[in-house]
N, C-alpha and C positions, 0 to 999 in steps of 0.2 A: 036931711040925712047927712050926719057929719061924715067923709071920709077917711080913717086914720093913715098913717105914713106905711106902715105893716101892709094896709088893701091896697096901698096905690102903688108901693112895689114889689107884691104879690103879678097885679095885674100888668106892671111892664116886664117883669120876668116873664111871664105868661104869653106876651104880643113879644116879647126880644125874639122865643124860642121858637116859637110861629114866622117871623123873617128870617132866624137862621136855619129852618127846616126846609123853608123854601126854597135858600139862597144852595144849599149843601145838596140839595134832593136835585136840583136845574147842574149842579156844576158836576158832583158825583157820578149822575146816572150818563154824564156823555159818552164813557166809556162805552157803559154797555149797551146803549143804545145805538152810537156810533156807528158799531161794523156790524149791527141791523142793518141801518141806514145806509152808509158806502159799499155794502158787499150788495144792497138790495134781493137780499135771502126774504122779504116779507115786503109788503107795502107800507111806505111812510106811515099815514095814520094805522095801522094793524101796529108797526114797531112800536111807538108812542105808547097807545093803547096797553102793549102787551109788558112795556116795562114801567108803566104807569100802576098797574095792577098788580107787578112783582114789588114793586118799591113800597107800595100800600099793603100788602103784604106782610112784607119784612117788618116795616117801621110799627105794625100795628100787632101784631103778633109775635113774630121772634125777639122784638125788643125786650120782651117781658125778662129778660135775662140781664138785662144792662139796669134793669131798674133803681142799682144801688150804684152805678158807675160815678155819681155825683153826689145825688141828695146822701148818700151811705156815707161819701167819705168823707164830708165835714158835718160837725155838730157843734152847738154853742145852747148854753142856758140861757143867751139873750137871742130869741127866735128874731127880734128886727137885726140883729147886727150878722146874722147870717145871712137875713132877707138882702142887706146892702152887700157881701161880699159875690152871694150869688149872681145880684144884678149887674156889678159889678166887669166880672167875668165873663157872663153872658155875653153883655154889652161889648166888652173887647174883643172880643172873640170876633164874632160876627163881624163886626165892621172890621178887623184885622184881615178876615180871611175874605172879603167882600174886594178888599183894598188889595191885597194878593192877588189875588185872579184875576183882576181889573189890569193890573200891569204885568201879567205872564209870568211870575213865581210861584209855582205849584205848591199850594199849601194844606195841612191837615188841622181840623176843626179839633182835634181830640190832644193834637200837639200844641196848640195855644191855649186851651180850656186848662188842662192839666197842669204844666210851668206858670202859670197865671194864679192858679189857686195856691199853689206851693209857696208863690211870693206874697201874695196878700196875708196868708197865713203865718208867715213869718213879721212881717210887718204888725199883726192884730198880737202878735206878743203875748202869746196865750188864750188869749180871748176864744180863741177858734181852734175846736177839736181837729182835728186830721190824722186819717191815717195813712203816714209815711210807707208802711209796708207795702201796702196795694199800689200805691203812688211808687215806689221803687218797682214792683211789678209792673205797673205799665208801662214806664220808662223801658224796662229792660224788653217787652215785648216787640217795640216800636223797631229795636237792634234785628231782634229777631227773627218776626217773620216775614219782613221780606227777603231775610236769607233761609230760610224754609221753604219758602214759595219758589224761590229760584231749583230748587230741588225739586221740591212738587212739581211744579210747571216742567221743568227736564223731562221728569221721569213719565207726566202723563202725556211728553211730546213723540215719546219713544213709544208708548203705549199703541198711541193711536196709529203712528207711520206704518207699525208693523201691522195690526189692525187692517188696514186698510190698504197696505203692500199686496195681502192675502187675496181685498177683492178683485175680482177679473170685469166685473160686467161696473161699464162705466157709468151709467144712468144711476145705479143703486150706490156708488160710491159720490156720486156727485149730490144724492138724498143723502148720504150721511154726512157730508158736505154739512149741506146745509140746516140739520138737525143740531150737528154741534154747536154751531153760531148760534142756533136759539134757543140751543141749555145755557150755554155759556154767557150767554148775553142775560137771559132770567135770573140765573144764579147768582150774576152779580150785582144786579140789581136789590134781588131779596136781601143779601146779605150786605148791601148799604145802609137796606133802611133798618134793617136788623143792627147794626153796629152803629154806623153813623149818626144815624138820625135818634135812636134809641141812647147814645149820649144826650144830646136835645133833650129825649123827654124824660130822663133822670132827673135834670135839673128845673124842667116846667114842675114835677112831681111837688115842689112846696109849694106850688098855687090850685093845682087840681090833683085827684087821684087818677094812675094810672087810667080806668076805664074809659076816662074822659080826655085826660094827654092823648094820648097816644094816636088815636083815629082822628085827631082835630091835627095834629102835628104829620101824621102820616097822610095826610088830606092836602097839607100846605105842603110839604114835599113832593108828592104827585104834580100839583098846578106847578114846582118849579119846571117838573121834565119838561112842560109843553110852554112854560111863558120863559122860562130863562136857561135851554140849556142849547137853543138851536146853532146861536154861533160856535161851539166849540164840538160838537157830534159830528159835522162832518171834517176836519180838520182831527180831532182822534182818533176816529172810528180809519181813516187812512191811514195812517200813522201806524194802529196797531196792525192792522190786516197786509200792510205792507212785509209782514212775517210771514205773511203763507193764510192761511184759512185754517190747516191743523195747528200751524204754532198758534195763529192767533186765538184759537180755541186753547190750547194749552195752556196757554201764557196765565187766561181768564179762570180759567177752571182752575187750574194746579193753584192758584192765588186764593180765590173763593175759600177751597177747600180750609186752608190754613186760616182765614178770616171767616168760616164758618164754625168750627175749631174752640177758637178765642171767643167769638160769639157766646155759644155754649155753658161758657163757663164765665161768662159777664165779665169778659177783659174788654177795655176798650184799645182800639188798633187802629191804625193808620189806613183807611182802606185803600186810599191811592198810592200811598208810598208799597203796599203790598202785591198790588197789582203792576204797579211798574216793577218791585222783584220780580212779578214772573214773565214781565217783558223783559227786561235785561237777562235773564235765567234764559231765555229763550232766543236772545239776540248776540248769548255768550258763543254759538255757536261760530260767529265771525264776528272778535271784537275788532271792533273800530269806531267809526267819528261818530255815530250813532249811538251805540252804548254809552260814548264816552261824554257825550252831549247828555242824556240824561242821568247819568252818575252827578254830574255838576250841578242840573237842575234840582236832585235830591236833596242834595249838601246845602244849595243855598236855600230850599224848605226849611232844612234842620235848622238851621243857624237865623233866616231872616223871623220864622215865623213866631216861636216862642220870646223872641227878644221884642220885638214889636209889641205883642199881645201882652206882654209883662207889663212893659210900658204903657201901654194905655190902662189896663186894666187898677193900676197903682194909683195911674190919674184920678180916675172915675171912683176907685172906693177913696179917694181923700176927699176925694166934692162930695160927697153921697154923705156921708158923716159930719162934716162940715153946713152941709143945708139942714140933715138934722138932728146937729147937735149931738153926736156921741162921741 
């Protein structure tokens, strides 16, 4: 049985999107697993467990909304020269943002995928449909909501203080305590594998049909929570909850909400850069070397990670074409 170039890079788009669901699903969910973990509001494996099943969840279910986040927004009459720009990309991507987090520059999967596709498109010189609009739109998202979120997150900080200024008896405030941490912690986890990972399987979508993406790629992003997210959940999960236990439910929720939002209406977002909005939103209450330390760390995301990812990804569609031949 002959193999043609179309099945063989069908099937490494297919396995790219599977290690980077793994590698996004392990890095993503530390957040929210995190201040599970350092507040110990649940037991270790129960926290795992419980955002293992929200992430599986989101990615297999609410992603249905992202489904054109990718494969929608380029089209070509030559189905392999799409096959090579998608693999392409993929391929950058992944090992870009693998390479990122590897040396402690916080990076977003949806901000190297997107400036990567934009260049190769331009390089393909027609050859390859796009549409600039939506790609303008996600751009301008990326601006946006995590200055929403800083809003959101304020306003659900104030929500709650008052909320719970009200209660007297302190056991039932210390159960609400701990109920927020683990909406807030579910929530954002759903709405990873909803957004996040749900870019992922836009672009698996030209090798399988959603029914078959998505529970296979929400499967690998599950195994990352529990094989590759341990070193970095307790080290954030401190980090954020060093806010308080209301802020740091704020921060999480008031972020969600906005990145559930965009979900909805099949934007893709930055989920990490939106959740640190509603950390900084939340930490604006006394700026200093804190804030001022992740404001910096955002900036060099902006700037390190789509340049990077451009770069590789130009690499990779010139060899891909060059081995065959287009």
């Amino acid at each position: 049985m002959v193999v043609s170039s179309s099945n063989l890079l069908e099937y490494f788009i297919f396995v790219i999107g599977l290690i980077s669901s793994f590698l996004v699903g392990g890095n993503n969910s530390a957040i929210a697993l995190g201040i599970l973990v350092s507040t110990n509001v649940l037991r270790r494996r129960l926290s795992y467990l419980i955002n293992a099943i929200s992430l599986f969840s989101g990615a297999s279910i609410g992603s249905i909304t992202m489904e054109s986040s990718i494969y929608g927004l380029v089209s070509s009459q030559n189905f392999l020269l799409l096959e090579i720009v998608l693999s392409a990309i993929l391929f950058s991507s992944t090992v870009t943002f693998y390479y990122l987090n590897k040396i402690g520059i916080p990076a977003s999967l949806s901000q190297m995928i997107y400036p990567s596709l934009a260049s190769v498109v331009l390089i393909a010189r027609g050859t390859i449909g796009f549409d600039w609009g939506k790609f303008d739109f996600t751009v301008l998202s990326w601006i946006l909501s995590p200055l929403v979120a800083i809003t959101t997150s304020l306003s659900m900080y104030f929500f709650l203080k008052n909320f719970l200024k009200s209660e007297r008896n302190f056991i039932r405030e210390i159960r609400y305590y701990k109920y927020g941490l683990i909406i807030s912690s579910i929530f954002t986890s759903f709405v990873t594998g909803a957004n996040a990972i749900g870019i992922i399987i836009s672009a698996g979508l030209i090798s399988e049909p959603f029914y078959i993406t998505a529970p296979i790629y929400a499967t690998a992003a599950s195994l990352g929570i529990y094989l590759s997210s341990r070193k970095a959940v307790i080290t954030v999960g401190f980090r954020i909850t060093r806010l308080g236990y209301t802020a740091a439910s704020s921060a999480l929720i008031g972020s969600d909400i906005i990145s559930e939002v965009f979900t909805i209406f099949g934007i893709p977002i930055s989920i990490t850069q939106t959740i640190m909005g509603g950390i900084i939103g939340l930490s604006l209450r006394s700026f200093g070397y804190d804030v001022q330390r992740q404001l910096k760390q955002i900036a060099k995301g902006w700037i390190v990670s789509p340049m990077l990812a451009m770069i590789v990804s130009l690499a990779a569609y010139g060899i891909l074409r060059s081995i065959l031949g287009l």
